[in-house]
C-alpha positions in Angstrom: -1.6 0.3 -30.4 -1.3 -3.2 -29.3 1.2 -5.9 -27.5 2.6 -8.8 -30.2 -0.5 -11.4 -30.8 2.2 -13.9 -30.0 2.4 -11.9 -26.3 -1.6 -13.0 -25.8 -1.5 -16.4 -27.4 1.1 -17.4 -24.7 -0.1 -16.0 -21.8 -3.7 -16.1 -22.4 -4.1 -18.4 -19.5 -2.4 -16.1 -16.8 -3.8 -13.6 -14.2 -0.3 -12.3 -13.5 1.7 -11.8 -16.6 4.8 -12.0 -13.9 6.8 -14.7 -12.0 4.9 -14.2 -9.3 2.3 -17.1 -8.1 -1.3 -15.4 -7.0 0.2 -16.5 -3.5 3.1 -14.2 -4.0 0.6 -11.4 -4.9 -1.5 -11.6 -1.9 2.1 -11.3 0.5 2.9 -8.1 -1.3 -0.4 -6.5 -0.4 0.2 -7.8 3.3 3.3 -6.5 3.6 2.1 -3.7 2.3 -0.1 -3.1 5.0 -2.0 -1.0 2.9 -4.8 0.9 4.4 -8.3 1.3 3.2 -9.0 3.8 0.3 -5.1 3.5 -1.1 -5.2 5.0 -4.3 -2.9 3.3 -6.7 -2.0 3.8 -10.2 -0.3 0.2 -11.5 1.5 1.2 -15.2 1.7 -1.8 -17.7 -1.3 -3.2 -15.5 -1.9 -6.4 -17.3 -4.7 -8.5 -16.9 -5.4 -6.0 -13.3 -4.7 -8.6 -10.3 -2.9 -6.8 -8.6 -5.8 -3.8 -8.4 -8.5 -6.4 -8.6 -7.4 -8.4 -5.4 -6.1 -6.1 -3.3 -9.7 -4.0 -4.4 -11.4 -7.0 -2.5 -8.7 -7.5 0.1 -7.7 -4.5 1.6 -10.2 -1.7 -0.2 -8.1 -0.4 -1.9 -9.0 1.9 -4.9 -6.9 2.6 -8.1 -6.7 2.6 -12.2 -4.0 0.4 -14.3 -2.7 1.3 -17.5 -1.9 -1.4 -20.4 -1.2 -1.7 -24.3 -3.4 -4.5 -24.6 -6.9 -4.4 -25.2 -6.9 -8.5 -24.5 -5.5 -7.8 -21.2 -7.6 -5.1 -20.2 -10.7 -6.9 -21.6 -9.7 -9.7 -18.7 -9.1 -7.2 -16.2 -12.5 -5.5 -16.7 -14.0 -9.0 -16.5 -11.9 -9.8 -13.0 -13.2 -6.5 -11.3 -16.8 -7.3 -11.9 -16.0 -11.1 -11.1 -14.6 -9.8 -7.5 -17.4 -7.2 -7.2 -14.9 -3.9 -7.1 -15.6 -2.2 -10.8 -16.6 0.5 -8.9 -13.1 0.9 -7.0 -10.6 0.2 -10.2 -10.5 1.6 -13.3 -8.7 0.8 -16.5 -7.4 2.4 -19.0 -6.2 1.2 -22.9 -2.9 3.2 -23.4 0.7 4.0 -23.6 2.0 3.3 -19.9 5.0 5.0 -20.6 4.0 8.4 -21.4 0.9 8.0 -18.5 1.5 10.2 -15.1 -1.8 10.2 -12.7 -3.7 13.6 -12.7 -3.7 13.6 -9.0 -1.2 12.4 -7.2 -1.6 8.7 -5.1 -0.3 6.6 -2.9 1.3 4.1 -4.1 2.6 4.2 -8.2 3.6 0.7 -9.7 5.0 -0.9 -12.9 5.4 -4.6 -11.8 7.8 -6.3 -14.8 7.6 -3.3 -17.6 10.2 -0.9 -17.2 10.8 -0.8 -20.5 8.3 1.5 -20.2 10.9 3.7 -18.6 13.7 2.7 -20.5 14.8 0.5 -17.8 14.7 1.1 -13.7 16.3 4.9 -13.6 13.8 5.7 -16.1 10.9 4.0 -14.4 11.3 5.3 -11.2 11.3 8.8 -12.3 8.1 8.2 -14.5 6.6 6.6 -11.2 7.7 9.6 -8.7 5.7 12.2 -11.2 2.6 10.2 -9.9 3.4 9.8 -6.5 2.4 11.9 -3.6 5.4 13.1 -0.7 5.5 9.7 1.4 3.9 7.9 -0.8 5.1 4.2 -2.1 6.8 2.8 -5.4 6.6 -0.8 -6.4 9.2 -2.0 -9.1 8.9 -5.7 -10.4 12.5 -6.2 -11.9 14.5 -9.3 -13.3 17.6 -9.9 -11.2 20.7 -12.4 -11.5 20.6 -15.1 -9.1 23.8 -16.3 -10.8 26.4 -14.9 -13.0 25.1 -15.6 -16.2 29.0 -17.7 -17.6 28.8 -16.9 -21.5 26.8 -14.6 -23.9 24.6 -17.6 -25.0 23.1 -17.7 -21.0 22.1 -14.1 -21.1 20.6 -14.0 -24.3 18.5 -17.0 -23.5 17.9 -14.8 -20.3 16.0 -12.5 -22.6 18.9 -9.9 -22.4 21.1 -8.1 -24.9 23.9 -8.2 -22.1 25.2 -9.1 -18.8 24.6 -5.5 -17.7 20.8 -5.4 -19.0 20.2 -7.1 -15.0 22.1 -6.8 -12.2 22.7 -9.4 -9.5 20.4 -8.6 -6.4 22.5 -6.3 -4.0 23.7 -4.5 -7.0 19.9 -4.0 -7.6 19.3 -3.0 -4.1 22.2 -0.8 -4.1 21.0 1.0 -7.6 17.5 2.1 -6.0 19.7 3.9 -3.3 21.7 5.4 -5.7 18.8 6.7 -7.4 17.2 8.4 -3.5 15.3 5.9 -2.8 14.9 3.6 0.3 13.6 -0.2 -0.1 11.4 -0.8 2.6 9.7 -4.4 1.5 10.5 -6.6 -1.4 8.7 -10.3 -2.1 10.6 -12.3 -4.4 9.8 -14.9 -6.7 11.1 -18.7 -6.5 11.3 -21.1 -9.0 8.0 -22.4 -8.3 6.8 -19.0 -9.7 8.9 -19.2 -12.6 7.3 -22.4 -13.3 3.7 -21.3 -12.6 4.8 -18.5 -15.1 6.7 -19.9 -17.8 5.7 -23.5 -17.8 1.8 -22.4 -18.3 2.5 -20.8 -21.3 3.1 -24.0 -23.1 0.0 -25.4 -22.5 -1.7 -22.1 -23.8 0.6 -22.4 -27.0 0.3 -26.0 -27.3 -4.2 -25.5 -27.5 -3.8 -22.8 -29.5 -1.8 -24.4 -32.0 -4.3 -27.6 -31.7 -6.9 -25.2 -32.4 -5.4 -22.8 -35.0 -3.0 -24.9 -37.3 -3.2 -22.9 -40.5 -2.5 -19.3 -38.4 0.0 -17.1 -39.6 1.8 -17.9 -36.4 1.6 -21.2 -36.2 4.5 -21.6 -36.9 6.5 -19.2 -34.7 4.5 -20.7 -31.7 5.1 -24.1 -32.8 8.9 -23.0 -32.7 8.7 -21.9 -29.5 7.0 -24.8 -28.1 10.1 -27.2 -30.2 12.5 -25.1 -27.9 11.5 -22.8 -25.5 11.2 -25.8 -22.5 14.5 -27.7 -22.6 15.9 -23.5 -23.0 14.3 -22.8 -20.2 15.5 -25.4 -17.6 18.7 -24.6 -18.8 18.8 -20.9 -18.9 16.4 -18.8 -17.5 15.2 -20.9 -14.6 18.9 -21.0 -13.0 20.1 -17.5 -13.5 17.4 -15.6 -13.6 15.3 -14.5 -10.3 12.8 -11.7 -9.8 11.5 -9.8 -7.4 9.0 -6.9 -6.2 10.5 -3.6 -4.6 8.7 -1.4 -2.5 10.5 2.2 -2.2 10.2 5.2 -0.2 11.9 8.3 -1.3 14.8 9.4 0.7 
């Protein structure tokens, strides 16, 4: 149980496996204003930023959940970098079957619900964790613009138009599903960048250094295509954001 190799060969330079810039981060957890001892469970956790800095930040204490044992190997070597091991926790596993044995107080999955089968889904998982007056996070892809053709959404990443919704229609769907938004920090295209952009570099030294891999030459088709596709696509149409949600 494992994410794609080619999932850790692009991003193995990232601390936040998200649009979000490590400046983007650190706003969420200030508009948070999250006390000391929060305990937070963070589903499809990553490489653990988000638990590691706001750990050292605001004292928080919490466990993540991930697939991958690359991640979680990174995350385990951030919270003994930042000196909080002993306030986060993390745990190799499937995030979407994972509900907190007690509950906490704030319950995220920042850019995975898949894991939920999309945001309906997600939340629900999420609210089984969550104590009465506690806080959800959701990091979701939104449209910034309407996507004109098929060809733009699956270049998006999406199936179809319908797999994101524009922004209020987002904001509208969390109400629809009892839920108040409360905060949200969104991503620019200078996150985008930071997030997509970095991963060519990553692909371009791993190809220098591994030339006769089995996916050499998937990455080295992705590297042919994936920037001019980018500019063109994704970084146009495509915004994100992070949600914070109180229960109605």
């Amino acid at each position: 149980m494992d994410l794609p190799r080619a999932f850790t060969i692009r991003e193995s330079g990232h601390r936040v496996h998200n649009p979000f810039t490590e400046e983007d981060l650190a706003t969420l957890g200030r508009a948070l204003r999250l006390a000391p001892g929060t305990r937070i469970l963070d589903l499809a956790c990553g490489s653990g930023e988000l638990l590691c800095t706001w750990a050292r930040d605001h004292g928080v204490t919490g466990t993540g959940v991930d697939i991958s044992t690359v991640f979680l190997a990174a995350a385990g070597a951030r919270a003994a970098e930042l000196g909080v091991a002993d306030r986060v926790g993390f745990v190799h596993g499937d995030a979407s079957g994972h509900v907190a044995p007690e509950p906490v107080d704030l319950a995220a999955c920042i850019g995975a619900t898949w894991i939920g089968g999309g945001v309906a889904g997600t939340v629900g998982l999420l609210e089984r964790s969550v104590r009465p007056g506690g806080l959800l996070l959701i990091g979701e892809p939104y449209w910034r613009r309407e996507p004109p053709d098929l060809k733009t959404v699956e270049a998006c990443g999406a199936t179809a138009r319908d797999d994101f919704l524009a922004l209020p229609e987002l904001l509208g769907h969390f109400g629809e599903l009892g839920w108040d938004v409360v905060e949200m920090v969104l991503a620019d295209q200078q996150g985008w960048d930071r997030y997509v952009a970095a991963q060519w570099l990553s692909i371009r030294r791993w190809l220098d250094e591994n030339p006769d891999d089995e996916h050499a030459g998937e990455m080295r088709a992705e590297l042919t295509t994936g920037p001019v596709s980018y500019v063109r696509y994704q970084r146009e149409y495509l915004g994100w954001g992070v949600f914070a949600l109180m229960k109605r």
